[in-house]
N, CA, C, O and CB atoms as a CASP TS submission, in Angstrom:
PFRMAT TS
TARGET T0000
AUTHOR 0000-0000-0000
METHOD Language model
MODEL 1
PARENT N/A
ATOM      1  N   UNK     1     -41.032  -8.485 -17.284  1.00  0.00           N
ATOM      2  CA  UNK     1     -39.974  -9.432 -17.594  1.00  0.00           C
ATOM      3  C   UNK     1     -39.023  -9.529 -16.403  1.00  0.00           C
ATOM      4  O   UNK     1     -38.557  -8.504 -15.903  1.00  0.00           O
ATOM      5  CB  UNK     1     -39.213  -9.012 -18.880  1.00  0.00           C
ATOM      6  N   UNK     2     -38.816 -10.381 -16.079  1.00  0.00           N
ATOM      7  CA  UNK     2     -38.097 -10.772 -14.788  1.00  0.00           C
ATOM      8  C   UNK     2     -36.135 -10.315 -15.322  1.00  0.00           C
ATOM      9  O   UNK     2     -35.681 -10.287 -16.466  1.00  0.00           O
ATOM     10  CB  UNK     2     -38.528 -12.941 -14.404  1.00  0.00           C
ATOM     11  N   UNK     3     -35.439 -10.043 -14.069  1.00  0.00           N
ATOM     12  CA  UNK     3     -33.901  -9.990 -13.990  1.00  0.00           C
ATOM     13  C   UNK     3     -33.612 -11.154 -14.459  1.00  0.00           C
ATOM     14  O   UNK     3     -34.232 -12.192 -14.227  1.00  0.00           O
ATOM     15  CB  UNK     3     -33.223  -9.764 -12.638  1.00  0.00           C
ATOM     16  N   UNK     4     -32.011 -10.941 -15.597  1.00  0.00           N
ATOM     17  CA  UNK     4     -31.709 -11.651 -15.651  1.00  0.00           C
ATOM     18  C   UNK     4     -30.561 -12.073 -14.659  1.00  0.00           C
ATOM     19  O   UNK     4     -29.924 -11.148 -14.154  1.00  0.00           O
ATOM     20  CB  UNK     4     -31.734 -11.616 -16.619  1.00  0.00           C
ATOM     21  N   UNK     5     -30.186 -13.513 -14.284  1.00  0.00           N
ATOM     22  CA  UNK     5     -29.107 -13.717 -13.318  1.00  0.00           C
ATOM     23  C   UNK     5     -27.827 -13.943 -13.955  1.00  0.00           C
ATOM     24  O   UNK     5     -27.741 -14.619 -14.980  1.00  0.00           O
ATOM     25  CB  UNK     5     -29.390 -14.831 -12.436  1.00  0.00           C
ATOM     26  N   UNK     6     -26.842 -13.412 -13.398  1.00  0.00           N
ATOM     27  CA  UNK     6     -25.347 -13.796 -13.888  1.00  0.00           C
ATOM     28  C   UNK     6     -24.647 -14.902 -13.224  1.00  0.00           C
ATOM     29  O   UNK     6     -24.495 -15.213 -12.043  1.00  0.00           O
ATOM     30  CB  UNK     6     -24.413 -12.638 -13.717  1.00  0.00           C
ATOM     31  N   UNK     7     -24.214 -15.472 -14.506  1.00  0.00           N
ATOM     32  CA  UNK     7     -23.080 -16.507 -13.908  1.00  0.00           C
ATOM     33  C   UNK     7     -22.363 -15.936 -12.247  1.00  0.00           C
ATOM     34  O   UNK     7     -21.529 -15.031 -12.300  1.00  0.00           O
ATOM     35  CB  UNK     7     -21.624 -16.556 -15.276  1.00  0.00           C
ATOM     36  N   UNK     8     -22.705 -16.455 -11.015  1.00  0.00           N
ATOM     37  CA  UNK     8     -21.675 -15.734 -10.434  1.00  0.00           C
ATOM     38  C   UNK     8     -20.279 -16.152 -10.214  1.00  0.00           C
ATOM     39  O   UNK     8     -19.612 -15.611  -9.333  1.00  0.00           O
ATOM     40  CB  UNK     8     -22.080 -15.438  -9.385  1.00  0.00           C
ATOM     41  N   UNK     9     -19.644 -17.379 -11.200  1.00  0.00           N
ATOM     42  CA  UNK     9     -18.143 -17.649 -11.500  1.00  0.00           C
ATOM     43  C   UNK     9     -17.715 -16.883 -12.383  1.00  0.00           C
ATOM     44  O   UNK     9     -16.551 -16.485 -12.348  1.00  0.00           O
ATOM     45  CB  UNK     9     -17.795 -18.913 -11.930  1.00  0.00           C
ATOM     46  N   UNK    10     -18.201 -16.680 -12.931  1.00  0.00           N
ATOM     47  CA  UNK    10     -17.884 -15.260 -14.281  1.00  0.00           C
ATOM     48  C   UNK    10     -18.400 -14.029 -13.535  1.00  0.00           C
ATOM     49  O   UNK    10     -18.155 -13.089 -14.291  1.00  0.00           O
ATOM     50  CB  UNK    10     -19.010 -15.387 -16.106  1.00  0.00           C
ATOM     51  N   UNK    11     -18.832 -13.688 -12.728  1.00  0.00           N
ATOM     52  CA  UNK    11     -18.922 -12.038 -12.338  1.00  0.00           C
ATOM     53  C   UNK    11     -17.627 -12.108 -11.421  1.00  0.00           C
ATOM     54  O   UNK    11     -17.089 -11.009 -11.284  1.00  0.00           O
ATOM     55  CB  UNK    11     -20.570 -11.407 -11.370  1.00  0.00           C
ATOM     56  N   UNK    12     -17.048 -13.103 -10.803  1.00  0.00           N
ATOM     57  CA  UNK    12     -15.711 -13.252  -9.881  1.00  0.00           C
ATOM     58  C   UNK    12     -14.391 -13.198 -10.535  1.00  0.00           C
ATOM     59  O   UNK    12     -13.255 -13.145 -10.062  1.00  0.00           O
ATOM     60  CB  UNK    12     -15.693 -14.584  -9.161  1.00  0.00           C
ATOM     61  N   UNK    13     -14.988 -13.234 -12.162  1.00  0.00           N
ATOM     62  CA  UNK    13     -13.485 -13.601 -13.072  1.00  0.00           C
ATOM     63  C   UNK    13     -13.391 -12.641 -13.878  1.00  0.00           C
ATOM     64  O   UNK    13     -12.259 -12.278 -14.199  1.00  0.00           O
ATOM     65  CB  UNK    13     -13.364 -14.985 -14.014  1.00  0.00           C
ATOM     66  N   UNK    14     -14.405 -12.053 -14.356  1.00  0.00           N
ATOM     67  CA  UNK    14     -14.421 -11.270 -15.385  1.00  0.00           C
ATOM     68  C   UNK    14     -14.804  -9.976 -15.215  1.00  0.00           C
ATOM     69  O   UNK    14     -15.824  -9.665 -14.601  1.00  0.00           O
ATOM     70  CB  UNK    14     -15.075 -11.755 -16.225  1.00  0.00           C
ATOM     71  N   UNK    15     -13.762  -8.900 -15.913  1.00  0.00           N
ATOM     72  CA  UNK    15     -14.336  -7.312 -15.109  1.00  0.00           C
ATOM     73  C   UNK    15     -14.887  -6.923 -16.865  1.00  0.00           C
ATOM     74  O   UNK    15     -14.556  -7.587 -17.847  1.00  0.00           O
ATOM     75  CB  UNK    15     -12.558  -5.774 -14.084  1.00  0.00           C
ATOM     76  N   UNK    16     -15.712  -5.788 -16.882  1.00  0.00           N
ATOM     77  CA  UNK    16     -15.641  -5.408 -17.809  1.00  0.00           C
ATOM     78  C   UNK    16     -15.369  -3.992 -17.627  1.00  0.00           C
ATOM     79  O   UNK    16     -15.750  -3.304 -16.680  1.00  0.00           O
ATOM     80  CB  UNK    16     -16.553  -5.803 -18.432  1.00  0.00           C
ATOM     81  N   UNK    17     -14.327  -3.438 -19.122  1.00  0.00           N
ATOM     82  CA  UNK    17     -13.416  -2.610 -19.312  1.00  0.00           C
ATOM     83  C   UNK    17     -13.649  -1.688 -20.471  1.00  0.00           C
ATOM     84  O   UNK    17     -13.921  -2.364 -21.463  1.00  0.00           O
ATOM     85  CB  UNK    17     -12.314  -3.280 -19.395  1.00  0.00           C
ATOM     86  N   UNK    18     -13.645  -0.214 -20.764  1.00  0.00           N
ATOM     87  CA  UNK    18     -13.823   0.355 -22.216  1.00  0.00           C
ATOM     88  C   UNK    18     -12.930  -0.488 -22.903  1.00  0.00           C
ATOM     89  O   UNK    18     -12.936  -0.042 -24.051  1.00  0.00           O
ATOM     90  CB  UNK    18     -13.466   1.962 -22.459  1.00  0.00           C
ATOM     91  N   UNK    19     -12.097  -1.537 -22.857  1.00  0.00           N
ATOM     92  CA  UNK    19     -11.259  -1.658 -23.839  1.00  0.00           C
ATOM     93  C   UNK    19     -11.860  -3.312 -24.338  1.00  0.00           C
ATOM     94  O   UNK    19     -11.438  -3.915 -25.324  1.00  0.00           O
ATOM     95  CB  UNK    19      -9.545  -1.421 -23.277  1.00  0.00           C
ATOM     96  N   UNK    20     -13.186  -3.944 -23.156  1.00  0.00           N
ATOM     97  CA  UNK    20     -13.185  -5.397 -23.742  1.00  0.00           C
ATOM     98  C   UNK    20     -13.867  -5.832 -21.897  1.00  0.00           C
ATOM     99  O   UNK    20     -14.421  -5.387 -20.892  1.00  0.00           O
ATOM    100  CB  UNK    20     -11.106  -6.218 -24.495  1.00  0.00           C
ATOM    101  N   UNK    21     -13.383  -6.787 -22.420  1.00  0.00           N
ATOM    102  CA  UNK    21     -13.218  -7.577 -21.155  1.00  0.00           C
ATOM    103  C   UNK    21     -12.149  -8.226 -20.522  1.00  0.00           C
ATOM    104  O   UNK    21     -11.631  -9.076 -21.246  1.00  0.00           O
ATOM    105  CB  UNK    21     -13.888  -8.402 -21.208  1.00  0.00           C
ATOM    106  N   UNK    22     -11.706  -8.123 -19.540  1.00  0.00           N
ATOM    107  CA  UNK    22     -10.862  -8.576 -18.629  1.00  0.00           C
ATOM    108  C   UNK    22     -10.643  -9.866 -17.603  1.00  0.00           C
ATOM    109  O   UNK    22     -11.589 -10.384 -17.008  1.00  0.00           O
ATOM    110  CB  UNK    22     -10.914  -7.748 -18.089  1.00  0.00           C
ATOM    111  N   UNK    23      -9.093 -10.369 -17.461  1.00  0.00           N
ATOM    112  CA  UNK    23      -9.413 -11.289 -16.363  1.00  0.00           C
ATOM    113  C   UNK    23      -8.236 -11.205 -15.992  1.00  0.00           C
ATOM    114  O   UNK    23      -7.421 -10.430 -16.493  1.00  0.00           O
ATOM    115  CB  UNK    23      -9.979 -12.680 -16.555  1.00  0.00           C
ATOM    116  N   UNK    24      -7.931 -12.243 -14.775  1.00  0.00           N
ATOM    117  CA  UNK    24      -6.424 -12.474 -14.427  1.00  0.00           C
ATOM    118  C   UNK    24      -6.172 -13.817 -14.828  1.00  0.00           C
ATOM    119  O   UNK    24      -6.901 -14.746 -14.480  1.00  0.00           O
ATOM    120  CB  UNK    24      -6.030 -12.283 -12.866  1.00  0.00           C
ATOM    121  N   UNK    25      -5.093 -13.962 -15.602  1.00  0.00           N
ATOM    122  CA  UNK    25      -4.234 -14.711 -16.192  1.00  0.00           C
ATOM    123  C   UNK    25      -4.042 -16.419 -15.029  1.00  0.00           C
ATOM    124  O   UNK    25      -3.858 -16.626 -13.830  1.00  0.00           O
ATOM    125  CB  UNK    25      -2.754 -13.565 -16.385  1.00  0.00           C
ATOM    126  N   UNK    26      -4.151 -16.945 -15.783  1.00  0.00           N
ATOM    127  CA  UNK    26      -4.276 -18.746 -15.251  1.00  0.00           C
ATOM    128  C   UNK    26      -2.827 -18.792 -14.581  1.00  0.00           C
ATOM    129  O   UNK    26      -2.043 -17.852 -14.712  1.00  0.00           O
ATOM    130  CB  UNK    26      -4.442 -20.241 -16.836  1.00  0.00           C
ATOM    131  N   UNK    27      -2.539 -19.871 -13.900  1.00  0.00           N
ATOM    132  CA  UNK    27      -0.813 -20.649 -13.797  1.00  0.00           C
ATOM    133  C   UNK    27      -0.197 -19.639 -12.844  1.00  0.00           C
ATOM    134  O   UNK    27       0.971 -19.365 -13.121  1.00  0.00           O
ATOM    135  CB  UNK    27       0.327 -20.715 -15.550  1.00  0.00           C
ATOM    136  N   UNK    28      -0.751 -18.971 -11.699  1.00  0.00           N
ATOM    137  CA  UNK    28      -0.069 -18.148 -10.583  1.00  0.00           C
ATOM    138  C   UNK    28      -1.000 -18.595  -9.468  1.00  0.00           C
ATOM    139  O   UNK    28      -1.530 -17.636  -8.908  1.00  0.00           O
ATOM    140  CB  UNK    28      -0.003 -16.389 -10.820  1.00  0.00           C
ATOM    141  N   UNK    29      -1.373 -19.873  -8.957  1.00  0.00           N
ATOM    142  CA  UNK    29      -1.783 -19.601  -7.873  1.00  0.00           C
ATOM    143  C   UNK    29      -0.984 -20.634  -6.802  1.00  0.00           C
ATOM    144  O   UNK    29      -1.093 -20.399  -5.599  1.00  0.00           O
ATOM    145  CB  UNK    29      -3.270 -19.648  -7.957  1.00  0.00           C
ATOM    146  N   UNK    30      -0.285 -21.632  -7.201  1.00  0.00           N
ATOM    147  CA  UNK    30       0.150 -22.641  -6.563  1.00  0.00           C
ATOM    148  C   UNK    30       1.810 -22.837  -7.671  1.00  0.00           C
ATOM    149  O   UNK    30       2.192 -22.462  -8.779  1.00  0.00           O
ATOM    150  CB  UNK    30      -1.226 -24.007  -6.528  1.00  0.00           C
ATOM    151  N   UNK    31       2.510 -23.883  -6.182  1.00  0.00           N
ATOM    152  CA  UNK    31       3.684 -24.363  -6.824  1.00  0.00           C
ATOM    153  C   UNK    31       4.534 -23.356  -7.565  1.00  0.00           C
ATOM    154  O   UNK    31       5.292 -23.546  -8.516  1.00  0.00           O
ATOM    155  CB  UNK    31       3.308 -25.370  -7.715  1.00  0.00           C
ATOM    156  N   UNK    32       4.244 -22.256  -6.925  1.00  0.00           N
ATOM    157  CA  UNK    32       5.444 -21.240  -7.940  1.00  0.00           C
ATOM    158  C   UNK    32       6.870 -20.955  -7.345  1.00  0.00           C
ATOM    159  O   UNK    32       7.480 -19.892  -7.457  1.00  0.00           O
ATOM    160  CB  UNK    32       4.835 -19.557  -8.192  1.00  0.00           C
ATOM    161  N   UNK    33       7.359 -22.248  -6.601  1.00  0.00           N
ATOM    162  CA  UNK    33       8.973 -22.104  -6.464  1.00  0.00           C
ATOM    163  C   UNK    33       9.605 -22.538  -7.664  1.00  0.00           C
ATOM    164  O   UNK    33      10.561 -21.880  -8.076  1.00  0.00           O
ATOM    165  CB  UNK    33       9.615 -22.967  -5.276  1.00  0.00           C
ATOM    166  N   UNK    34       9.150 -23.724  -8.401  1.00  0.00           N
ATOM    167  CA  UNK    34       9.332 -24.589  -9.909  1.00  0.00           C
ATOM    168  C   UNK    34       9.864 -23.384 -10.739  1.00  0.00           C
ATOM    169  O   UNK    34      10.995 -23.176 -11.178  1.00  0.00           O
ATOM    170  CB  UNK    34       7.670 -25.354 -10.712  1.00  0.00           C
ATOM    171  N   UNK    35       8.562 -22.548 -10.841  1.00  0.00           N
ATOM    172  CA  UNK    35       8.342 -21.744 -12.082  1.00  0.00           C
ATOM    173  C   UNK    35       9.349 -20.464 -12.217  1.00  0.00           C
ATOM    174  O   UNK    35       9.725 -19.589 -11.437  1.00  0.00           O
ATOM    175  CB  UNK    35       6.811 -21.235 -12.078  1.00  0.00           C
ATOM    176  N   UNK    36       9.559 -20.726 -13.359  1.00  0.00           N
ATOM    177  CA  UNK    36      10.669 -19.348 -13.623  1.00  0.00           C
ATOM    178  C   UNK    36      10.543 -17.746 -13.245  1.00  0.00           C
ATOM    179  O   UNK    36       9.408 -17.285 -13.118  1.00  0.00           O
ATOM    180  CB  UNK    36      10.817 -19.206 -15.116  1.00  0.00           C
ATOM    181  N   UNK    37      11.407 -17.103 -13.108  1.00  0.00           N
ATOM    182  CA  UNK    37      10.994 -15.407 -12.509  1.00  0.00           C
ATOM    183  C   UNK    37      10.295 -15.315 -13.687  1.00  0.00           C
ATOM    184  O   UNK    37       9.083 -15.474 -13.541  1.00  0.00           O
ATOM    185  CB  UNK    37      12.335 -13.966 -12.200  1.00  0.00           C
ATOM    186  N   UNK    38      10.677 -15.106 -14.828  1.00  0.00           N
ATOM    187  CA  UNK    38       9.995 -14.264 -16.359  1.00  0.00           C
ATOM    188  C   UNK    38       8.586 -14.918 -16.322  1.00  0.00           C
ATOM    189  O   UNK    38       7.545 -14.366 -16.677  1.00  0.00           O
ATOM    190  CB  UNK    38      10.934 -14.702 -18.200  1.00  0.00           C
ATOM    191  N   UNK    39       8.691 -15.941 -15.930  1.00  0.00           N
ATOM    192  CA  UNK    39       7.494 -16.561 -16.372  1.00  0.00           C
ATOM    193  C   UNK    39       6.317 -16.100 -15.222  1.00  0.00           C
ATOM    194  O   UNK    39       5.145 -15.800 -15.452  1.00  0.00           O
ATOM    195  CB  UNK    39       7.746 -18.267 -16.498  1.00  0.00           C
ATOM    196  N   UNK    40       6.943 -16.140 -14.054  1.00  0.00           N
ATOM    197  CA  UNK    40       5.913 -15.582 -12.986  1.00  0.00           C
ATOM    198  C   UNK    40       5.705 -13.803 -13.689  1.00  0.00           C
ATOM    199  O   UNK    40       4.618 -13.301 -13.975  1.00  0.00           O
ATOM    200  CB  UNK    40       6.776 -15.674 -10.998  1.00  0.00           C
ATOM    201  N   UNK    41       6.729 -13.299 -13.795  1.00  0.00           N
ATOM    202  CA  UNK    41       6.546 -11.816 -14.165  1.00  0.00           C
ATOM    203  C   UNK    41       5.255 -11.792 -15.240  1.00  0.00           C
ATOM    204  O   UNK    41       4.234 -11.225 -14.851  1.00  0.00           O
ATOM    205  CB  UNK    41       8.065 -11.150 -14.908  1.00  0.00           C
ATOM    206  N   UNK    42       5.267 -12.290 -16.351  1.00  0.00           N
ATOM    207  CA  UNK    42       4.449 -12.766 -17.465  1.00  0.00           C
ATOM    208  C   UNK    42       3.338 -12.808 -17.291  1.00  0.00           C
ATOM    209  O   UNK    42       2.569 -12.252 -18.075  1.00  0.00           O
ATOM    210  CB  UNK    42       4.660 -13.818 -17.903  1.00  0.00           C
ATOM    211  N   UNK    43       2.843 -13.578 -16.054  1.00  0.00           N
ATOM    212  CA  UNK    43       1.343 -13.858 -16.078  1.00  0.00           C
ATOM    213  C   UNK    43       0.802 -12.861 -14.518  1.00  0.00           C
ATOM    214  O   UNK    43      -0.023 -13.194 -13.668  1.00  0.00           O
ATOM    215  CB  UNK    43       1.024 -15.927 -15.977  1.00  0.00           C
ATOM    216  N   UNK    44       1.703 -11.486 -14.612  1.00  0.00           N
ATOM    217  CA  UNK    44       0.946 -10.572 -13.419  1.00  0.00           C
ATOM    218  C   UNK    44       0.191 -10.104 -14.287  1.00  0.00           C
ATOM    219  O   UNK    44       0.281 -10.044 -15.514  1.00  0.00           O
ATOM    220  CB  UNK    44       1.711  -9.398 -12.468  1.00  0.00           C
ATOM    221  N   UNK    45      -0.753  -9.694 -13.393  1.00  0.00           N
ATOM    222  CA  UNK    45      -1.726  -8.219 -14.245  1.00  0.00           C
ATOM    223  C   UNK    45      -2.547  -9.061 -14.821  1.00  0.00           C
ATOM    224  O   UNK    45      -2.566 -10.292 -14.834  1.00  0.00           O
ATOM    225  CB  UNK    45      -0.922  -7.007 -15.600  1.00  0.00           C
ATOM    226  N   UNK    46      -3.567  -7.866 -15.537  1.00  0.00           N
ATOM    227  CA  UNK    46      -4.851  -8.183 -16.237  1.00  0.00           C
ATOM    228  C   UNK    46      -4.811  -8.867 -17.599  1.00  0.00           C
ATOM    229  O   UNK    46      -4.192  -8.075 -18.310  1.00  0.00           O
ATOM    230  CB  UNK    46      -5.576  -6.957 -16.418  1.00  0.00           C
ATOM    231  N   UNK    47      -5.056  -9.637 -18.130  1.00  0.00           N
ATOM    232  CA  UNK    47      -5.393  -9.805 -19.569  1.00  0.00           C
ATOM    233  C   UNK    47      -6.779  -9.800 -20.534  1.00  0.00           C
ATOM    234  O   UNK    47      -7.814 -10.359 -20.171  1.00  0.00           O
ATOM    235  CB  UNK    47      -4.934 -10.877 -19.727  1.00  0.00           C
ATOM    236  N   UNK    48      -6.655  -9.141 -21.720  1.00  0.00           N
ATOM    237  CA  UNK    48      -7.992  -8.802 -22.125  1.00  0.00           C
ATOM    238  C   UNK    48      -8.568 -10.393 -22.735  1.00  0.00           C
ATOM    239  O   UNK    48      -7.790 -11.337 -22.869  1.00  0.00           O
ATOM    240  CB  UNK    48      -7.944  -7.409 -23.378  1.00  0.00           C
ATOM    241  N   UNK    49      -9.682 -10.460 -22.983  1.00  0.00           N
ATOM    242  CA  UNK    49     -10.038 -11.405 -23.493  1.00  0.00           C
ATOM    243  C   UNK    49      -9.968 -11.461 -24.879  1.00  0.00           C
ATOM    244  O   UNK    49      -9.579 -10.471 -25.499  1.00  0.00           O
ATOM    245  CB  UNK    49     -11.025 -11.605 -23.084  1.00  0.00           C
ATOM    246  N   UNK    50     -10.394 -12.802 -25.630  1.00  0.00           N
ATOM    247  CA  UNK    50     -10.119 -13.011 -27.127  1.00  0.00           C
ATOM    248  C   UNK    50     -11.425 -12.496 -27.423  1.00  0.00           C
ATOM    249  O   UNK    50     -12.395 -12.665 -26.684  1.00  0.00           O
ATOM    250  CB  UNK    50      -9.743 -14.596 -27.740  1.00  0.00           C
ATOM    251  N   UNK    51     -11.450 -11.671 -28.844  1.00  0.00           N
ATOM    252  CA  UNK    51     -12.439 -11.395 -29.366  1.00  0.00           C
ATOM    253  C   UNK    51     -13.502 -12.579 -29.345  1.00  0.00           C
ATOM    254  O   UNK    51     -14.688 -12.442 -29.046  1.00  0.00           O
ATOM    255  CB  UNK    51     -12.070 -10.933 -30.528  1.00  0.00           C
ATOM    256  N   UNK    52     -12.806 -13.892 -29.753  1.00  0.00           N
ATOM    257  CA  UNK    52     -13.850 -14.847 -30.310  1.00  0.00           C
ATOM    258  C   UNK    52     -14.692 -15.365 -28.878  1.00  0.00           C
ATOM    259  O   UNK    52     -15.747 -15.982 -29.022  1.00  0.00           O
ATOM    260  CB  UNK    52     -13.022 -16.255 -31.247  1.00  0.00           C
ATOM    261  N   UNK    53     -14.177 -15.086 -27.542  1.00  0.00           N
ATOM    262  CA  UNK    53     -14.813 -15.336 -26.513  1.00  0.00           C
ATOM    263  C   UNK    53     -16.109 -14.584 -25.885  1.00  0.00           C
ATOM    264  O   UNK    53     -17.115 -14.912 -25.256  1.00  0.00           O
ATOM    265  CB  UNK    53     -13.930 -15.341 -25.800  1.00  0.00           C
ATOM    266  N   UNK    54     -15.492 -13.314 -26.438  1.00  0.00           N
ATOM    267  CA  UNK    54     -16.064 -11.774 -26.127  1.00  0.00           C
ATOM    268  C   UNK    54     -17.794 -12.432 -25.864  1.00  0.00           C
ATOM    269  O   UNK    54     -18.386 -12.353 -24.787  1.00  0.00           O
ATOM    270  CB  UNK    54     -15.810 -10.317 -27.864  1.00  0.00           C
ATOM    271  N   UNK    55     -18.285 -12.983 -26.970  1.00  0.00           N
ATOM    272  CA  UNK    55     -19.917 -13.155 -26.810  1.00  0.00           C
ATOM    273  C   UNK    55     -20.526 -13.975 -25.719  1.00  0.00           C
ATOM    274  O   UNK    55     -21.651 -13.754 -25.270  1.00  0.00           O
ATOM    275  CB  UNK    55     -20.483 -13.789 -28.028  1.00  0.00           C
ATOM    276  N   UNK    56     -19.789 -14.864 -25.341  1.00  0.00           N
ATOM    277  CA  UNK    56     -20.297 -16.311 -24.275  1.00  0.00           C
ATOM    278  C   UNK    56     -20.082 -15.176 -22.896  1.00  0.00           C
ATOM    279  O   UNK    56     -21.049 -14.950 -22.168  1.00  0.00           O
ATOM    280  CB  UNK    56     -18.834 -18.290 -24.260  1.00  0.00           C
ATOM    281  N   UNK    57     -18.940 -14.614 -22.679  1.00  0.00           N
ATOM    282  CA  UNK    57     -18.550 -13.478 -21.323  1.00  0.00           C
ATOM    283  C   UNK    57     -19.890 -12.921 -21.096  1.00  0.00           C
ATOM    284  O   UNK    57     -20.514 -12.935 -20.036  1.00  0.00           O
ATOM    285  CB  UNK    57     -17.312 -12.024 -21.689  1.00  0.00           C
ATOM    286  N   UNK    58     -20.211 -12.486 -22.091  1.00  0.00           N
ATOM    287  CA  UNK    58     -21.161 -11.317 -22.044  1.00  0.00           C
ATOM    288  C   UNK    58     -22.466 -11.454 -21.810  1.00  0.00           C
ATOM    289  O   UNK    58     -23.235 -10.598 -21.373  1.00  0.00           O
ATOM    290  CB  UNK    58     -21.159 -10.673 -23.108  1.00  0.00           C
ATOM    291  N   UNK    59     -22.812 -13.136 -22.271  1.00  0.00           N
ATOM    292  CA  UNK    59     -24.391 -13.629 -21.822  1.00  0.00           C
ATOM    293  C   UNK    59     -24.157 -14.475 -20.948  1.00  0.00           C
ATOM    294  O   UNK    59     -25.041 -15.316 -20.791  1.00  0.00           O
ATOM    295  CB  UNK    59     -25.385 -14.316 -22.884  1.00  0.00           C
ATOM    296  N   UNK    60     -22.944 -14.574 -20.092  1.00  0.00           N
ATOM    297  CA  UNK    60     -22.707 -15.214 -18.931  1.00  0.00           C
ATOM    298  C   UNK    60     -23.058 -14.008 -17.529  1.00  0.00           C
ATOM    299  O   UNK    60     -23.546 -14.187 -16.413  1.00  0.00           O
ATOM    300  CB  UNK    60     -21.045 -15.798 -19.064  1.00  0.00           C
ATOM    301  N   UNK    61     -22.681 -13.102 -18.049  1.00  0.00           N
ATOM    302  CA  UNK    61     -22.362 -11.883 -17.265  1.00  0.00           C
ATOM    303  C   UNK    61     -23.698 -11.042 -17.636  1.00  0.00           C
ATOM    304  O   UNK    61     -23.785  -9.962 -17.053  1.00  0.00           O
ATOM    305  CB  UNK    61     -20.811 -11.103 -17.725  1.00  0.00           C
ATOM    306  N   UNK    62     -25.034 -11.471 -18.758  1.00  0.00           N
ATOM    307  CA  UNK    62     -25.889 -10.501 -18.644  1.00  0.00           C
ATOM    308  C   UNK    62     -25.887  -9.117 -19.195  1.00  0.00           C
ATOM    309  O   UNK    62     -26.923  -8.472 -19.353  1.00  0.00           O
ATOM    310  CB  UNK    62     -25.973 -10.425 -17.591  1.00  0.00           C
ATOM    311  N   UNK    63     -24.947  -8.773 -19.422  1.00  0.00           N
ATOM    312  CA  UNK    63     -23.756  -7.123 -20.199  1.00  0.00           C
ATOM    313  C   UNK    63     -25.279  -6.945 -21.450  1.00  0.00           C
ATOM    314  O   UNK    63     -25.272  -6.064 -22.310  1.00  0.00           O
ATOM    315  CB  UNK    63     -21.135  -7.839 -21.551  1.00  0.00           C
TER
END
């Protein structure tokens, strides 16, 4: 049976974690003089994914 291949836009976005799966948060890459401090603070760091996504990640990624 041959390898399967992974999305490689989803192996660039998505880590996987004992706790789920992971990504970095949308709305921080451009134009952030506009945007508020809290709001820049808000979207640092990792966020886990939604359960209901959890399955598409995972046969994107091969897991």
């Amino acid at each position: 049976m041959p390898k399967l291949k992974s999305n490689s836009g989803a192996a660039k976005r998505f880590k996987k974690r004992a706790s789920g799966y992971k990504h970095r948060q949308s709305f921080r890459n451009h134009i952030l003089t506009k945007k508020p401090t809290k709001r820049k603070r808000h979207l640092r760091g990792m966020k886990t994914v939604a359960a209901a996504d959890t399955p598409l990640i995972k046969r994107m990624l091969g897991d």
